[in-house]
C-alpha positions as CSV (number, residue, x, y, z in Angstrom):
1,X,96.2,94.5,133.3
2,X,96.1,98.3,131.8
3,X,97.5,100.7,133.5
4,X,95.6,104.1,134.1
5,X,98.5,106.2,134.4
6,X,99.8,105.7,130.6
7,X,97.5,107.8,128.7
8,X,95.8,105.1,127.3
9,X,92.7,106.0,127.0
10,X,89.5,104.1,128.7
11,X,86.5,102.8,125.9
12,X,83.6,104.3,128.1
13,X,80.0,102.3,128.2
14,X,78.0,102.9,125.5
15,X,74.4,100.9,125.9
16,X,72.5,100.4,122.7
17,X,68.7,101.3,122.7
18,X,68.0,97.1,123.0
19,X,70.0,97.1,126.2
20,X,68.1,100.1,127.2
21,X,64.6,98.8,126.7
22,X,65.6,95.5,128.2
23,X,64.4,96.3,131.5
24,X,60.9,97.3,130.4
25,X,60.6,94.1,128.2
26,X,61.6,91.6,131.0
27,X,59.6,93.3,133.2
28,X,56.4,93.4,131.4
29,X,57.1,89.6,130.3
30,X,56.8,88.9,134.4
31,X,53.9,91.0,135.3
32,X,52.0,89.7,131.9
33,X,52.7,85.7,132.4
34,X,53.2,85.5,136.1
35,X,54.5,82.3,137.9
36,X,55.1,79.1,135.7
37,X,52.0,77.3,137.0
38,X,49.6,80.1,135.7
39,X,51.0,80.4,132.5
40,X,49.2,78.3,130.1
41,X,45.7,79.3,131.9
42,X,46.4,83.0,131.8
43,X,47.2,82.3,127.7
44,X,43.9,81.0,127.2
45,X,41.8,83.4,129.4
46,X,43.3,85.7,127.0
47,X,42.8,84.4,124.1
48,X,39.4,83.1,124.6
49,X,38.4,86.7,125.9
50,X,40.3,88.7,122.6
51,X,38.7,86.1,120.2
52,X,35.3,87.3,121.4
53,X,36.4,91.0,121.6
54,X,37.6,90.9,118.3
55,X,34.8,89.1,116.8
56,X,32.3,91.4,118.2
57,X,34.0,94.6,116.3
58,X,34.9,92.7,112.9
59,X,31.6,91.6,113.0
60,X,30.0,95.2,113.4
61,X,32.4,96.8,110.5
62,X,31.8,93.4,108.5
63,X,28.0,93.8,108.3
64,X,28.5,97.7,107.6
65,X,31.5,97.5,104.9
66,X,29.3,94.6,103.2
67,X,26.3,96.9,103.2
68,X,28.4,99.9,101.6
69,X,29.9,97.5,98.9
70,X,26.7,96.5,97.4
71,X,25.9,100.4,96.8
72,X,27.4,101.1,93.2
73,X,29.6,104.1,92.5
74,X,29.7,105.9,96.2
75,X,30.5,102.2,98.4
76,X,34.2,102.9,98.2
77,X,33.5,106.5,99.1
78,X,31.4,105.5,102.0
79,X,33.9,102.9,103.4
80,X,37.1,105.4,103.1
81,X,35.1,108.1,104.9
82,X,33.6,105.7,107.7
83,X,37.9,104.7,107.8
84,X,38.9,108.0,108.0
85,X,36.3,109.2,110.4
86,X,37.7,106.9,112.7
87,X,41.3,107.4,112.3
88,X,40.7,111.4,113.2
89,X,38.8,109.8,116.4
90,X,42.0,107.5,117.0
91,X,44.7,110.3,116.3
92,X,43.1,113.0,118.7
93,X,43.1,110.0,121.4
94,X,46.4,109.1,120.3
95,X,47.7,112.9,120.7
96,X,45.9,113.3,124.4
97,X,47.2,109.9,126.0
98,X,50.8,110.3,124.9
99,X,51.0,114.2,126.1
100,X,49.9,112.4,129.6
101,X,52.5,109.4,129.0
102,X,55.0,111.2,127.8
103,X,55.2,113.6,131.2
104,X,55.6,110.3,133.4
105,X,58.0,108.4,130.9
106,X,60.4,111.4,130.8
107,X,60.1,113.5,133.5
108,X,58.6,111.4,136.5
109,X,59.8,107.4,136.3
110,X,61.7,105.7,138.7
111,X,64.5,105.1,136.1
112,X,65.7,108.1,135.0
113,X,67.9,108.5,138.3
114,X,70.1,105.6,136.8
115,X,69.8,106.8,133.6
116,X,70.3,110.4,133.3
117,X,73.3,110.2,135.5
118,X,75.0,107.0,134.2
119,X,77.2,107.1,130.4
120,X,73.7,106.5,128.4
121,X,73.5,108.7,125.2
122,X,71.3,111.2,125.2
123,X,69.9,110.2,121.6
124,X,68.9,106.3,122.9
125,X,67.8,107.9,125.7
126,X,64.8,109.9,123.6
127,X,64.8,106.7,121.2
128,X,64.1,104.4,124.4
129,X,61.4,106.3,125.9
130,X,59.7,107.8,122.7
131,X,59.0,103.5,122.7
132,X,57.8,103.4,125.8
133,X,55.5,106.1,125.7
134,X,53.9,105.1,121.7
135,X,53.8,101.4,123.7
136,X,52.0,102.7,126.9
137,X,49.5,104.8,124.6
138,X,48.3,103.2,121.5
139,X,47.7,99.6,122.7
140,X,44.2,100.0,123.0
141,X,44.4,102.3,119.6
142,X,46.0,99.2,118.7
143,X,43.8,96.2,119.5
144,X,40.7,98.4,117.7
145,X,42.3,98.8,114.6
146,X,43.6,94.7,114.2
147,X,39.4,93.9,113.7
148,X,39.0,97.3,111.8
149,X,41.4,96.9,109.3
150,X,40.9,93.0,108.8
151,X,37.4,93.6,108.2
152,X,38.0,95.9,104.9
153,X,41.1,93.4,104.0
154,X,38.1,90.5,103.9
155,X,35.5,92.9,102.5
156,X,37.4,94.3,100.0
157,X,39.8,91.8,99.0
158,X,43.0,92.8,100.3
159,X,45.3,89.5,99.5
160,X,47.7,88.0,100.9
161,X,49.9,91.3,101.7
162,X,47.5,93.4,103.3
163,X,48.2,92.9,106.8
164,X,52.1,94.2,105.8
165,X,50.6,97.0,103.9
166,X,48.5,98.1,106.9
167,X,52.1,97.8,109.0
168,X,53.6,99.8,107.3
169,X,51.0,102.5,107.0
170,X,50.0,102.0,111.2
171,X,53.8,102.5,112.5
172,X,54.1,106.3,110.9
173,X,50.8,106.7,112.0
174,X,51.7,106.0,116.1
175,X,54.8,107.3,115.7
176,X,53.8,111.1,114.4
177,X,51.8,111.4,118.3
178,X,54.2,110.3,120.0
179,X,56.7,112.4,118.7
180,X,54.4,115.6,119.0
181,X,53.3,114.5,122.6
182,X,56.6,114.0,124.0
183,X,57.7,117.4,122.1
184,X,54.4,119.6,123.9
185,X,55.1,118.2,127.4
186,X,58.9,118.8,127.5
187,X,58.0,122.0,126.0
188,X,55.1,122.5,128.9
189,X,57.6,121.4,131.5
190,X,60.8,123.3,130.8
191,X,58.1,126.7,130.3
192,X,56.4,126.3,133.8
193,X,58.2,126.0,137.3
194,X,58.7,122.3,137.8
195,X,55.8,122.7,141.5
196,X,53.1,124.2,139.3
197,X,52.4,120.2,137.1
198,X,48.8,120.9,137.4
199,X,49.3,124.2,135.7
200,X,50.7,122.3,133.1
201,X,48.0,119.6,132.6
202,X,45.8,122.0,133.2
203,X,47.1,123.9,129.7
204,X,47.1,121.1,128.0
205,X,43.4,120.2,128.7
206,X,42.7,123.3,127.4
207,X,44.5,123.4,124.4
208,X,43.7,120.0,123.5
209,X,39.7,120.2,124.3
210,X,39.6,123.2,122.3
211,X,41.8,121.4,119.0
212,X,39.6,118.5,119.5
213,X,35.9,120.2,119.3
214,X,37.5,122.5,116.6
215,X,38.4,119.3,114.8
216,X,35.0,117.8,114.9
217,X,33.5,120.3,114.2
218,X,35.3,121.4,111.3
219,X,34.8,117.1,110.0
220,X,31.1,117.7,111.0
221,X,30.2,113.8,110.4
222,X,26.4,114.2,111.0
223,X,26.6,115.6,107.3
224,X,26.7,112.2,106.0
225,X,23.8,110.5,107.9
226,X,21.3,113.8,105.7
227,X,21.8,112.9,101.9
228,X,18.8,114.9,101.4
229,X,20.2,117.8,102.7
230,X,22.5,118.0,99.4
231,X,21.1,119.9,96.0
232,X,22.1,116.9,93.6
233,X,23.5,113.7,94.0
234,X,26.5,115.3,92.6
235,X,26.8,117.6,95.7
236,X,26.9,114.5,98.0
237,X,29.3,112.6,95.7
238,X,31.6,115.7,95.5
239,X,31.1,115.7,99.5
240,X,32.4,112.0,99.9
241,X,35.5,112.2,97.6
242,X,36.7,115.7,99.2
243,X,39.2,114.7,102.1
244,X,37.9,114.4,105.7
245,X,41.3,116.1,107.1
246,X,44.0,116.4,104.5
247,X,46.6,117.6,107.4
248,X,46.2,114.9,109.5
249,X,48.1,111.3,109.1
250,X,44.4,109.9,109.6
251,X,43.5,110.4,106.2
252,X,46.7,109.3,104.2
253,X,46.4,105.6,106.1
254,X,43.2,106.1,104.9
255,X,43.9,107.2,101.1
256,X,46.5,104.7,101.1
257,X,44.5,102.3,102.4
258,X,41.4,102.2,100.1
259,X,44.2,102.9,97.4
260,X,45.5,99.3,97.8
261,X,42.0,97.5,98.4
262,X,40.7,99.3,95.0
263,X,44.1,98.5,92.7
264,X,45.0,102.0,92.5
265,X,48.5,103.5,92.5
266,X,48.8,106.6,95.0
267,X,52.1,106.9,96.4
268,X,52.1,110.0,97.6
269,X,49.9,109.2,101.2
270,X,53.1,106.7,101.8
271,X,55.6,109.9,100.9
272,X,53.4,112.0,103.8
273,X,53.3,109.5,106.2
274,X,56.9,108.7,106.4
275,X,58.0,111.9,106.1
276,X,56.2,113.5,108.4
277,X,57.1,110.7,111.3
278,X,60.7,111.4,110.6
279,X,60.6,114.9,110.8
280,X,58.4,114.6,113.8
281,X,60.9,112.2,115.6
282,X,63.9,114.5,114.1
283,X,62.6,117.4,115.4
284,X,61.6,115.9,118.9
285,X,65.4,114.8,119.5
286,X,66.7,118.3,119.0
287,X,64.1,119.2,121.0
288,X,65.4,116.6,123.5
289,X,69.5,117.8,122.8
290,X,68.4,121.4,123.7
291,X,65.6,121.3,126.1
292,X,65.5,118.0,128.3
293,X,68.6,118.8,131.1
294,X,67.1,121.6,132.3
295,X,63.7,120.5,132.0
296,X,64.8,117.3,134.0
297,X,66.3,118.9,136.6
298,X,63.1,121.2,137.1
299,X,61.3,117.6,137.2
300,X,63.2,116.8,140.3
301,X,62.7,119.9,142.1
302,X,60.0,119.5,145.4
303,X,56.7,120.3,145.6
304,X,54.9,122.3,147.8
305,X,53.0,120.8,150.3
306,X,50.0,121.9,152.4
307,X,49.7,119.9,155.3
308,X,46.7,122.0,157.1
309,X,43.6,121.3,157.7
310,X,41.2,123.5,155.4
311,X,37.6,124.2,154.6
312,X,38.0,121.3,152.7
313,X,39.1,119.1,155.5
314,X,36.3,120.2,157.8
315,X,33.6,120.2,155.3
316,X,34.4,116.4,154.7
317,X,34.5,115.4,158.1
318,X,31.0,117.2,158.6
319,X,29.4,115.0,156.1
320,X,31.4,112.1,156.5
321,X,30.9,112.1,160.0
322,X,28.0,109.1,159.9
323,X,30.3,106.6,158.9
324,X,32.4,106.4,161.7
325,X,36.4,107.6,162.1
326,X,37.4,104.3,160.3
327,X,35.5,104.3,157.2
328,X,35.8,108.3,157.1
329,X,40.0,108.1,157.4
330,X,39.3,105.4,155.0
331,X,37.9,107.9,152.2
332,X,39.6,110.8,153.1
333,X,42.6,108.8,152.6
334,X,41.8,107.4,149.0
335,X,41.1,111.0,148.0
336,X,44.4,112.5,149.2
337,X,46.0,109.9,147.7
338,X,44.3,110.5,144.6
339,X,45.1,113.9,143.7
340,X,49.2,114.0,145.3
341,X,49.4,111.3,142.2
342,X,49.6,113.7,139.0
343,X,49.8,110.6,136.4
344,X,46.3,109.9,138.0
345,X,44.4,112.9,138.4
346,X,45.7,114.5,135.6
347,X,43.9,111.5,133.2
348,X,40.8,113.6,134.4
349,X,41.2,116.2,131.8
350,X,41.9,113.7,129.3
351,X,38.5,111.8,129.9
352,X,37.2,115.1,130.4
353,X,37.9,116.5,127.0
354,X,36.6,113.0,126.0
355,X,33.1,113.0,127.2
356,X,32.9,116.8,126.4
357,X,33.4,115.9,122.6
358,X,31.0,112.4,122.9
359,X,28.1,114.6,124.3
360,X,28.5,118.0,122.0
361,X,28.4,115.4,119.0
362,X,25.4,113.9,120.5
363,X,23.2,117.1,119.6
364,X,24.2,116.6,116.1
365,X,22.4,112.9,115.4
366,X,19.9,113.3,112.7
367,X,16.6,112.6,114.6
368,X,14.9,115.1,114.2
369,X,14.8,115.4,110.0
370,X,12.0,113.5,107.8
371,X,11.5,109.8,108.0
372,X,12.4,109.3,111.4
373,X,9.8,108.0,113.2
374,X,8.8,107.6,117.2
375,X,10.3,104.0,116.6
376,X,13.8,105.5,115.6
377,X,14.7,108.8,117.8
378,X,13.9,106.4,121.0
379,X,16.4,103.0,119.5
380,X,18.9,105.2,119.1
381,X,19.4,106.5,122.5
382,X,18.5,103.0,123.6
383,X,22.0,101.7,121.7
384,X,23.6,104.6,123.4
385,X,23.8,102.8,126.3
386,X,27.0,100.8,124.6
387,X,28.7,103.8,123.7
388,X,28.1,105.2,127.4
389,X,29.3,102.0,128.6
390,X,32.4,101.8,127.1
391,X,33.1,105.4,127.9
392,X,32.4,104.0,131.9
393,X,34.3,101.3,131.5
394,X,37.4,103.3,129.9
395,X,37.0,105.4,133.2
396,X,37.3,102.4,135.8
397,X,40.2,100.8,134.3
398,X,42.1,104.1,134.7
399,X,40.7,104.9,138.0
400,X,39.1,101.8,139.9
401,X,41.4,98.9,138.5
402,X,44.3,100.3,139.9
403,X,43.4,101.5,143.5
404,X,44.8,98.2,145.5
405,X,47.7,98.1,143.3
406,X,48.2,101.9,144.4
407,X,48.6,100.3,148.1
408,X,52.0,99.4,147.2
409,X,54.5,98.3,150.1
410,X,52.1,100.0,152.5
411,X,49.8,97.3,152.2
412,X,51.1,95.0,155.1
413,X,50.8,98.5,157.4
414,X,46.9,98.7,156.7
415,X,46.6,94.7,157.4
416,X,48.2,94.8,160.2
417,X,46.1,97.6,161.8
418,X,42.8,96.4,163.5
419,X,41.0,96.8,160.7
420,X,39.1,94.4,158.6
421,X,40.0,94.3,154.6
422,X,36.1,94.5,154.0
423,X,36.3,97.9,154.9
424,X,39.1,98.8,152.9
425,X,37.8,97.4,149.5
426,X,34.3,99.0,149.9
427,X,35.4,102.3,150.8
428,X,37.5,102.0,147.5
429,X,34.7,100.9,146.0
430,X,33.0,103.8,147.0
431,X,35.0,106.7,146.2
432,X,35.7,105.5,143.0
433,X,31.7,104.5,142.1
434,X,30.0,107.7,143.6
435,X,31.9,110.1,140.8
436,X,31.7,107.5,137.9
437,X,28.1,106.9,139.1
438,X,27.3,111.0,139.0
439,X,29.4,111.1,135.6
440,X,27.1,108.3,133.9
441,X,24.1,109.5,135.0
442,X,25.0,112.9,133.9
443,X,26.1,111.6,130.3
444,X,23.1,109.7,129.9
445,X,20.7,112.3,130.9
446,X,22.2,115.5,129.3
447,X,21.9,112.8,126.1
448,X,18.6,111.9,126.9
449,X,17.7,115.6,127.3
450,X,19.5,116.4,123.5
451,X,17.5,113.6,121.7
452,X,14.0,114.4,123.2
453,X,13.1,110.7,124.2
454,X,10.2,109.3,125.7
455,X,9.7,109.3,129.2
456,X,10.0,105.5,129.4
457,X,13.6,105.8,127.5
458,X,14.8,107.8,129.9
459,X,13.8,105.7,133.0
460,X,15.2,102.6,131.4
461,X,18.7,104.8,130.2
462,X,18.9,106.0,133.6
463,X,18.4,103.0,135.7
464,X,20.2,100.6,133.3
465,X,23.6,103.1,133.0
466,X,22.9,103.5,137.0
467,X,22.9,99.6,137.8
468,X,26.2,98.7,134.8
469,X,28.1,101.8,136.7
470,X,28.1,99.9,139.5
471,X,28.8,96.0,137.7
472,X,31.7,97.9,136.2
473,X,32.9,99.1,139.2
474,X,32.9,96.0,141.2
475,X,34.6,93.9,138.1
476,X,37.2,97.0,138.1
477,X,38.1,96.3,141.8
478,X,37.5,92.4,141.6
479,X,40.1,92.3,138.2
480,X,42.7,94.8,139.9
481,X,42.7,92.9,143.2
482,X,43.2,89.2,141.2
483,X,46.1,91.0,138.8
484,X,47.9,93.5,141.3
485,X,51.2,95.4,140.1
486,X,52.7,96.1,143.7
487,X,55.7,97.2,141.8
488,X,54.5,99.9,139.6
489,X,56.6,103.3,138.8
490,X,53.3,104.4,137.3
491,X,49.6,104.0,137.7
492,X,48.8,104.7,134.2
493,X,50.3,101.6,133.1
494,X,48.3,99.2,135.7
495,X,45.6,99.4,133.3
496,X,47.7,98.1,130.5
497,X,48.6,94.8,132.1
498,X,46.8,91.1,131.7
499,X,44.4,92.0,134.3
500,X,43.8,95.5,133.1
501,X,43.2,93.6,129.4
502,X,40.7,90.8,131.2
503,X,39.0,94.0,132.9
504,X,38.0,95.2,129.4
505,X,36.7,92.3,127.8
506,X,34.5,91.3,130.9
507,X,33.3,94.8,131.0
508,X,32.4,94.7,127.6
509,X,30.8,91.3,127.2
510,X,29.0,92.9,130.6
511,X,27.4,96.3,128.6
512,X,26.4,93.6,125.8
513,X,24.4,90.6,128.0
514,X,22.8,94.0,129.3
515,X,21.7,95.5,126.4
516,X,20.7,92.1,124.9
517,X,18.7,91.2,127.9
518,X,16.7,94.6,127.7
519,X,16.7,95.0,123.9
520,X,13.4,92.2,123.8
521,X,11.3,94.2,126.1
522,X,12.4,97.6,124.7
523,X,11.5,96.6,121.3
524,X,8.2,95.5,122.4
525,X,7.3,98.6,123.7
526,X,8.5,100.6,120.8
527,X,7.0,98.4,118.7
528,X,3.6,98.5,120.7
529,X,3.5,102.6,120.8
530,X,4.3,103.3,117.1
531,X,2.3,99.9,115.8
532,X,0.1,99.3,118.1
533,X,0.6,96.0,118.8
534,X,-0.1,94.7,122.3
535,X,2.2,94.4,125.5
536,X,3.9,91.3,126.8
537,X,4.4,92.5,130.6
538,X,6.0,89.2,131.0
539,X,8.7,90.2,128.8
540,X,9.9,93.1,130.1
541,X,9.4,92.1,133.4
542,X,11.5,89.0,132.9
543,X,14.3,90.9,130.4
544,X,14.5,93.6,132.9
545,X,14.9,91.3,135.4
546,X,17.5,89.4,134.1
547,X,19.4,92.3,133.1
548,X,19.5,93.7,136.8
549,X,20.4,90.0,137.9
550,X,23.6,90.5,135.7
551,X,24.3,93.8,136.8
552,X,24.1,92.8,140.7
553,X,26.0,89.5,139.9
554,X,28.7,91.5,138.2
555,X,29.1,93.7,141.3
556,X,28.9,91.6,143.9
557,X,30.9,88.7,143.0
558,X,34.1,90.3,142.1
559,X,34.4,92.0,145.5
560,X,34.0,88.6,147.1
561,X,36.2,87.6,144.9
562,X,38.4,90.2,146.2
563,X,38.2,90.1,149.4
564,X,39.5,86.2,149.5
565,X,42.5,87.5,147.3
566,X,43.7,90.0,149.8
567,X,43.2,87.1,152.5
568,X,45.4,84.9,150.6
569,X,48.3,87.5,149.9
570,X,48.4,88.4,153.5
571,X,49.5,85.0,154.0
């Protein structure tokens, strides 16, 4: 046995960043595959559901990278800027969700009690949740970009070692974000007393919606859909070849990229890339070494709280009088609880800077020019409706999905009052669907109002977005009741779980049986005004129809769905 008391000295533990991690990986390995029975079934659901999700997006870029390839001289030029058009939209979302992440992985989860104060070196400390942040914040960047990319591999011939080149170009890529979002929020948090958070969110929407228009509008992509507006050909082709953002890792992957697929040498987008990340991640740990103590203890320090009733308080029991003291403790409960959560109101001003930059872009369509007929300025706003969709959908994964999980241990308190779980899911259906419902009806009509459509576009955008707001909804709180995370340190990882994943790809096969179902009748009646070729009533009364059928089955059945869960877990 060593003694103590003869100087020798005591090898102290030292956990490597695998041990580290560990926790996180077991962890998500349980919530993702559940009990053994389940196991094989849950595999399939998912990969019947991301074999159609995948299809649907290679598809889309397949048809469009086929189209640019047959056009001689300018196809490559076309298909790197379409690429790096998209990456700029990827890095901007990239940069917003891991400031957000970043403030709960290193300031506000449940493990940094154990390992602040245990022997864990402060540089595997960064290294571990610099992981868990890029992990919690590019997944969905990540499951877009698997379709993308293996569309141009198949377009353009990418062989056999294009899926390593694209590896190698993706993890600088993630990594540059997440080094810069950790860097802003311990940065944010160590400059602002530790009870003003919002204040610090708040800054950060600010900063960031104001870098993100500035970005797309200095990109201005509506340049490309107006050829015409261009002296010469030469103009346009001069246009195409100059670089989208040459500061930004979005376009080396995407020099890099169409370097490989057209058998040219470019090194120096690899040299960028690389370099930059490390520098980033260098410069993030110092950052770390310097800043994170004292911005950690700052974390910890209590907010204030304001426990009296307010105009706020009065105004809301005034108008939610009519439902009854149940239902209205009900609402006024799922709001409070709402906004003392900072990882989920703050994902506000994220969505926020979001739609702000979807709409502004909106106005810059090119409907208005020469060539574009009745026909055309109404279709467009017509196939808006996906885009608005997925922007809705987006929304109830990070704010719906997660509300029963959000019950917690507290759960077994609310079913064991004398109250009836019907009540409880609807009145989280409720406040979550009245703002989304306001939000899409806003997007659509402030849209609507920007492209100038027809009177009967804007009836069908409005009552269409109106009825898949609340199909979305209900699938939202059917999916997050069948996959609950009880367990959660933080609700903006609920979304990123099996269920959250399920959510997603029912929603969007959801937004496409819509807009299939009402694309018959809407091209009739296009087709009728600017040909004049008769109406088929029965058409659109039947596609119309069908499409509200979905949208009410959607709703409907998932709450039921629901409502037999809860049953069975209270059991």
């Amino acid at each position: 046995m060593r003694s103590f008391s003869s100087g020798e000295s005591v090898a102290r533990p030292d956990p490597s960043l695998f041990h580290l991690l560990g926790p996180k990986v077991l962890t998500a390995r349980t919530r993702g595959l559940g009990g053994k029975s389940g196991r094989t079934a849950r595999f399939i659901v998912l990969a019947v559901f991301g074999a159609l999700f995948w299809a649907f997006i290679f598809g889309v870029v397949f048809r469009l990278l086929k189209y640019f390839r047959g056009v001689q001289e300018i196809g490559p030029l076309l298909a790197g800027k379409l690429l790096g058009l998209i990456l700029v939209g990827f890095f901007s979302i990239l940069l917003l969700s891991n400031v957000i992440t970043a403030l709960s992985s290193f300031f506000l989860a449940r493990d940094l009690d154990l390992l602040v104060g245990g022997p864990v070196d402060w540089l595997k400390l960064y290294g571990a949740k610099l992981l868990e942040t890029l992990v919690h914040s590019s997944w969905m960047v990540l499951l877009m970009a698997v379709p993308l990319f293996a569309a141009y591999g198949v377009v353009y011939s990418g062989g056999p070692f294009f899926p390593l080149v694209v590896m190698g170009l993706l993890v600088p890529f993630l990594m540059v974000p997440a080094a810069i979002g950790a860097a802003v929020t311990l940065l944010l948090v160590n400059i602002f007393p530790a009870r003003r958070t919002r204040d610090i969110l708040s800054v950060i929407a600010i900063l960031t919606a104001s870098g993100i228009v500035l970005l797309f509008r200095l990109v201005r992509p509506e340049r490309f859909a107006k050829p015409e507006g261009f002296r010469s050909l030469v103009d346009f082709i001069t246009l195409l070849r100059t670089p989208t953002s040459p500061f930004l890792p979005s376009e080396w992957v995407q020099r890099a990229t169409m370097a490989w697929l057209t058998y040219k040498t470019d090194l120096l987008p690899w040299y960028l890339l690389w370099s930059t990340a490390a520098a980033a991640v260098v410069l993030g740990a110092l950052l770390h070494w310097r800043l994170y103590p004292q911005g950690f203890s700052k974390a910890q320090e209590s907010a204030e709280r304001w426990a009296r009733g307010g105009h706020f308080t009065r105004f809301a029991n005034r108008v939610l009088g009519p439902l009854g003291i149940l239902r209205r403790e009900l609402v006024l409960k799922e709001v409070r609880l709402f906004f003392r959560d900072t990882t989920q109101w703050s994902q506000l001003l994220l969505l926020a800077v979001l739609v702000v930059v979807y709409v502004f872009n909106i106005k810059f369509l090119p409907l208005k020019g020469d060539g574009m007929t009745f026909f055309l300025r109404n279709v467009v706003p017509f196939l808006n409706l996906v885009l608005a969709g997925f922007v809705l959908a987006s929304i109830a994964a990070r704010f719906i999905f997660p509300g029963v999980s959000l019950e917690g241990r507290t759960l077994w308190l609310l079913r064991s009052s004398p109250m009836s779980v019907r009540d409880l899911l609807w009145s989280k259906f409720w406040v979550g669907t009245l703002p989304l419902l306001l939000l899409a009806l806003l997007i659509v009509g402030v849209t609507n109002y920007l492209l100038q459509v027809s009177t009967f576009m804007f009836l069908v955008s409005v009552v269409t977005i109106a009825a898949m707001t609340l199909a979305l909804a209900g699938l939202a709180l059917g999916f997050g009741t069948l996959f609950p995370q009880f367990e959660t340190e933080n609700a903006a990882q609920i979304p990123t779980s099996f269920g959250g994943l399920l959510f997603m790809m029912a929603a969007v096969a959801v937004i496409g049986g819509v807009v299939v179902l009402e694309a018959r009748p809407v091209y009739g009646y296009l087709s009728a005004r600017t040909f004049g070729t008769p109406k088929d009533l029965t058409e659109m009364v039947v596609g119309f129809s069908l499409a509200g059928a979905l949208c009410l089955v959607s709703t409907l059945v998932p709450i039921q769905v629901a409502l037999r869960r809860l049953h069975t877990i209270e059991r």
